[in-house]
N, C-alpha and C positions, 0 to 999 in steps of 0.2 A: 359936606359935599354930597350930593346927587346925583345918583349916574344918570345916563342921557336915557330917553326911552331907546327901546329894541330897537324899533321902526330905523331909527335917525344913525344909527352905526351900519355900517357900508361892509357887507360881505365882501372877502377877499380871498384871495388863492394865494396860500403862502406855501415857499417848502418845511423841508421841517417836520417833525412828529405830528404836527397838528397842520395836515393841510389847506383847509378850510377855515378863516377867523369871521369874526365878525360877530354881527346882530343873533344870528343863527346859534351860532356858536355857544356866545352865551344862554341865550333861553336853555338851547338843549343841555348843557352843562347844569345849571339852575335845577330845568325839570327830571335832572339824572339823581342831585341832590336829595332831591325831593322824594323821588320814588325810593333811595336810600331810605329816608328818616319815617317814610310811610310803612314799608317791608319790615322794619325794625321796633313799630308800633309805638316811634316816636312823634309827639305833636309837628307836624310841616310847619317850617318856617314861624317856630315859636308860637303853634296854633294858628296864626294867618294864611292858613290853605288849607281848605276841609279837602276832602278827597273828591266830588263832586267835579270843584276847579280843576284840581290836580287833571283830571280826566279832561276837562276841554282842552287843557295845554299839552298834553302828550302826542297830539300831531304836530307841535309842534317839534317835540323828539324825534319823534317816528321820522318826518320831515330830513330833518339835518342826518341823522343815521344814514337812509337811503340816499343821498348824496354823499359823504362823507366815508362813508366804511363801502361803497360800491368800488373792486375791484378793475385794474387793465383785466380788457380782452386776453392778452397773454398770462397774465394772473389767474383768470377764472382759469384759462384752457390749463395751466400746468395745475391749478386743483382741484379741475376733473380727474386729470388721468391719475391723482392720487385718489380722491375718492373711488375711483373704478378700480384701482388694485385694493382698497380697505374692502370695497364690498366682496369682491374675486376670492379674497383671504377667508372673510366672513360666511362666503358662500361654500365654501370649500367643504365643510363636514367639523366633524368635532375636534379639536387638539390642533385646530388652527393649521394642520397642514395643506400648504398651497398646492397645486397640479402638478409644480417643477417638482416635488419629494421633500421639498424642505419642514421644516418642522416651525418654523417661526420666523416673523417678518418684523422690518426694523425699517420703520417710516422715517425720515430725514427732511 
């Protein structure tokens, strides 16, 4: 059996751990694969992917990520205000003590 091309599989919005299915979905999955077996200085795809390809398909990654792993408004905003306390900490001086006197901070 032969999967169908990318093109012909219908992006979808599903709940679930993977919210995003589809045509999309796989390619990025595929070219996730891939970047694995390249990074690890294994032949891609049993040798049928030089690294050249690999590179024209990785917008197709890049692609599905930016849609897919982009955050709610309310999500970004509540991981601002933890990035702005990480830096506040960091900013702080040596031994990690924050402005309130504490001696260390504990991220949740």
């Amino acid at each position: 059996v032969v999967a169908p091309p990318l093109q012909s599989i219908p992006d979808v919005v599903a709940g679930g751990a993977v919210g995003w299915l589809g045509g999309s979905f796989v390619a990025s999955s595929w070219i996730e694969a891939m970047l694995l077996q390249f990074g690890a200085g294994l032949p891609m795809a049993y040798g049928r992917v030089a690294p050249p390809q690999l590179y024209e398909m990785l917008e197709l990654h890049v692609y599905y990520r930016a849609i897919a792993d982009r955050g709610l408004s309310i999500e970004r905003r509540g991981e601002s205000n933890l990035l702005a306390h990480v830096l506040r900490d960091l900013a702080s001086g040596a031994g990690g003590a924050s402005p309130q006197g504490g001696g260390a901070s504990l991220y949740v």
